[in-house]
N, C-alpha and C positions, 0 to 999 in steps of 0.2 A: 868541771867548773871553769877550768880554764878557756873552754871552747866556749861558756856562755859569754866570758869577757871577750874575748877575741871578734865575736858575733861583735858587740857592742862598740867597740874599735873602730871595726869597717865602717858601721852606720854612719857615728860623728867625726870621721873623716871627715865626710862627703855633707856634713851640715853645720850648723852655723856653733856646734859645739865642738868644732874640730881644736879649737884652743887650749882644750880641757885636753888633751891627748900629749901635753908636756907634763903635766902632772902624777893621771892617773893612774896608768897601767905601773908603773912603779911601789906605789900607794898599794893596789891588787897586789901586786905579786910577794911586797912585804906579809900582808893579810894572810895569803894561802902559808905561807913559808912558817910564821909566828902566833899566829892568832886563832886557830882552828878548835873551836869546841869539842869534848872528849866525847860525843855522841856524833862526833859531825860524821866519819865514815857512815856510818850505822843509817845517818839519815839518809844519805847519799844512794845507799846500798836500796833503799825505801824507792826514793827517786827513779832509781834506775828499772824497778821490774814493776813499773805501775804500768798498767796495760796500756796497750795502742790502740785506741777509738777514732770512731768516725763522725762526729755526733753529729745530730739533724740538724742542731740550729744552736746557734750561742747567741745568749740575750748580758750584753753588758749594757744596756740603756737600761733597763727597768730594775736591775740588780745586777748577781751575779750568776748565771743558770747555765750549766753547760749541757747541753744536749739530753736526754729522759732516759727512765729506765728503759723504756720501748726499743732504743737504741742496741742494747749487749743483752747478752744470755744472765740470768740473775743470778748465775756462780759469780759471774763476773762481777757484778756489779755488790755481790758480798767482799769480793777480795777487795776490791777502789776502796770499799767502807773502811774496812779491817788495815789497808797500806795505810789508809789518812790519818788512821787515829793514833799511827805513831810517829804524827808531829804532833802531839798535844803537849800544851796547853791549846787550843785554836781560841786566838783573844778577839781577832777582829773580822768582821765578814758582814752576813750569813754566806753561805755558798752554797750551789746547788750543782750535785755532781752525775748528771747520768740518773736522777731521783736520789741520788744521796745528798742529806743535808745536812751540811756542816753547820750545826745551829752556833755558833761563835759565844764566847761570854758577854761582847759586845753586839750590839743592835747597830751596827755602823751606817747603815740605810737609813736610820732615825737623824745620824747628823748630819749625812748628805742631803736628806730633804729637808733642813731647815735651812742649809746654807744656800744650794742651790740658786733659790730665786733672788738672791741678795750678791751673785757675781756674775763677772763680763761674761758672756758671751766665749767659751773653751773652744769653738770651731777654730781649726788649723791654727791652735799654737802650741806651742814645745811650754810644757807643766814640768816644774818640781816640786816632788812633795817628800820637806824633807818630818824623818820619825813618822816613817810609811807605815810601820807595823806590817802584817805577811801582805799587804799590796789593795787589800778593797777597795779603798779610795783610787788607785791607779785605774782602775777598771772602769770606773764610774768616770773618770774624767776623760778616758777616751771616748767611751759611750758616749760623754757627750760631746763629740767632735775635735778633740785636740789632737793635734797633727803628731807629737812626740812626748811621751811621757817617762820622766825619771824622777821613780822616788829610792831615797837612802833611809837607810836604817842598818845600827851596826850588830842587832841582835840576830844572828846565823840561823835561829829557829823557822824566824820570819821571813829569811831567805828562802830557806828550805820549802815554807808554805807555799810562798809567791810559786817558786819554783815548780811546784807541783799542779797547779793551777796554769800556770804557763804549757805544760805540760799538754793540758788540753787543750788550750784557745791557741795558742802557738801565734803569737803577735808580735810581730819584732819593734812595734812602735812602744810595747811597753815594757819598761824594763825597772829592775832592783839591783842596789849597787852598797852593800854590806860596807859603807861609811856613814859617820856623824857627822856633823852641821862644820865643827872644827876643821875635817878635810877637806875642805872645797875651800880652792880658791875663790876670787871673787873674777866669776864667770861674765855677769850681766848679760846673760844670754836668752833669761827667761820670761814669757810673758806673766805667767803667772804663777807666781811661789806658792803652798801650802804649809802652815806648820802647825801641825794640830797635836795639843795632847803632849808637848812640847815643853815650853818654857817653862813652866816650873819646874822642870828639871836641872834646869840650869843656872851654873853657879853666876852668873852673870846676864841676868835678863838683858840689859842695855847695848853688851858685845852679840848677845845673840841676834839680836830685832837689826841691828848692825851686821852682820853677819846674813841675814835674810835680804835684808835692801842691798847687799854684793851680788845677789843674783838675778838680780830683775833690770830686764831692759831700761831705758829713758819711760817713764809711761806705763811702767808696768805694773801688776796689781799683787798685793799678800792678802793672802785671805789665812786669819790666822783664830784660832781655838784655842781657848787657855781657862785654865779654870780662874777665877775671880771670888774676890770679897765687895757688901756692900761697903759703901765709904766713897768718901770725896779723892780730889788728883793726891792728896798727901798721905794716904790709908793704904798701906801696905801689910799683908802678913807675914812673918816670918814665921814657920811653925819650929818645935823643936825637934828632939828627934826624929820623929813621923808624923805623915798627917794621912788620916785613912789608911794608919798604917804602913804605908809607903815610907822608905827611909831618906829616898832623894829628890824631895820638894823643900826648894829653898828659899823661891820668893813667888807671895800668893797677891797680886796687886787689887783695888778696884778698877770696876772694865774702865773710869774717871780719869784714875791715874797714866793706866798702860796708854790712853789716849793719848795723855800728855808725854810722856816718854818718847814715843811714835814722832809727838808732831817736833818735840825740841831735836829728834833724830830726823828731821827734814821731807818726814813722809807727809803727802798733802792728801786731803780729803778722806782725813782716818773718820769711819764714824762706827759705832757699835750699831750692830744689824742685827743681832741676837742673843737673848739670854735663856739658859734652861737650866731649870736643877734636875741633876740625872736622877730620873727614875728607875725602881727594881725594874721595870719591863725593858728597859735599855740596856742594863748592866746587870747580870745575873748570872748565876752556879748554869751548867749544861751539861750533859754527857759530854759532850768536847770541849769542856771545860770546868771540872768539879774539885778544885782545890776554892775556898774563898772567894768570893764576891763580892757587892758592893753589902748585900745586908750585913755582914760582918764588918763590916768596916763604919757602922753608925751606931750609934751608941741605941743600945732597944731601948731605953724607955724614953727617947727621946732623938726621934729620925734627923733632925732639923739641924744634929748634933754627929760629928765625927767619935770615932770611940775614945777619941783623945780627949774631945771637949771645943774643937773648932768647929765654925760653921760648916754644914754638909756642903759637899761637891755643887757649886755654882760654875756653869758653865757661858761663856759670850764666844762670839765671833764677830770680829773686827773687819773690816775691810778698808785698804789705803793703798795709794798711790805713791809711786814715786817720781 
């Protein structure tokens, strides 16, 4: 692990995130020494005897696909199956491994092509996408032409996934860095932020959205995904204990309000660009992923309804300028 971060070191010496390098590796090296999940060897041990391929062809522009079965002998390509499935839960993706398909709980391709058409232009810039989940969205932003990408996320599982996926594409412009939003300085090194799936987790939407505009160039863009309530700029949810179950969602805003939040925090040309309420074909039970879903989490006699009694999952994407 250490040698991933070292890898990473060298890069943003030598580029405009050399800044970050008073900070970080300190940060790491706290992380490996304190914070190591009690399956983490186990993962590691997974990591390490995943076979070495050569694959025909890696398609990150149209998904995630690495190379086909046609590629390795089909023992092999039973062992890839049988290595991967002990990182599960597999929340975000799809993936396609050598003809193995990582079918994800999430449809994450679904919210890449809605955002897609409604942001700048990714050619040759350095992306943050922070609350990466195991990295799909990484992939898709370099696909589409972005010169360096780093998403954070401090869940080690989702490490572990990225990791293994790295594994086969072997791309050193794309990388995961197992911190929260909390650890990063305020860099302003980025052209364009990502933070999806994000802010209702946190106990402070206003330090966060604050917190995302530290990392963005003079000019630069947040393209940001958050779940929403209807309602005017003054309509805010607070759920109680849970909402969908989930125990830490803390403020559920209308996409109205979060505009206005955005624009009194100084970002200019916020406008909502999209709205969806997630569907089962988006978010659903898998073989790589069979604990709970989204149908569990709405009340059956009435979908429109969380099982608590809140409105169902309403989804926006924002986009603004700093």
């Amino acid at each position: 692990m250490k040698n991933v971060f070292n890898q990473f070191y060298q890069q943003i010496a030598g580029n405009r995130l050399a800044h970050w390098l008073t900070h970080l590796p300190a940060q790491l090296e706290n992380w490996q020494k304190n914070e190591l999940h009690g399956e983490f060897k186990q993962w590691q041990k997974t990591l390490d005897v995943l076979p070495q391929t050569e694959p025909s062809s890696i398609d990150i522009s149209n998904g995630v696909t690495i190379g086909s079965a046609d590629d390795i002998p089909a023992g092999q390509q039973k062992r890839i199956e049988a290595l991967l499935k002990n990182f599960k839960p597999w929340r975000k993706g799809p993936y396609h491994v050598h003809g193995v398909h990582i079918d994800t709980e999430w449809r994450s391709d679904f919210k890449w092509d809605r955002l897609e058409p409604h942001i700048s232009d990714l050619k040759d810039r350095y992306i943050l996408d922070i609350g990466c989940g195991s990295g799909y969205h990484l992939w898709r932003m370099r696909g589409a032409g972005a010169k360096f990408v780093v998403g954070v996320d401090p869940t080690q599982l989702f490490m572990m996934q990225f990791l293994s996926m790295q594994h086969f594409i072997k791309d050193p412009a794309v990388n995961l860095l197992p911190l929260g939003v909390e650890h990063l300085p305020e860099l302003k090194a980025f052209d364009t932020v990502f933070a999806m799936g994000v802010l209702y987790h946190r106990k402070s939407p206003i330090d966060f959205l604050q917190q995302l505009k530290a990392q963005l160039v003079k000019g630069g863009e947040l393209v940001l995904e958050t779940l929403v309530i209807e309602g005017d700029k003054n309509t805010v949810l607070v759920p109680g204990d849970r909402y969908a179950k989930m125990r830490n969602v803390w403020f559920i805003p209308s996409a109205e309000a979060l505009v206005f939040w955005m624009e009194r925090l100084g970002f200019k040309n916020v406008r909502v660009v999209n709205t969806d309420q997630t569907a089962f074909e988006e978010q659903r039970k898998t073989d790589w992923m069979d604990t709970e879903s989204l149908q569990d989490f709405l009340d059956p006699n009435d979908p429109k309804k969380t099982i608590e009694g809140y409105p169902a999952p309403l989804r926006a994407i924002i986009v603004a300028n700093t």
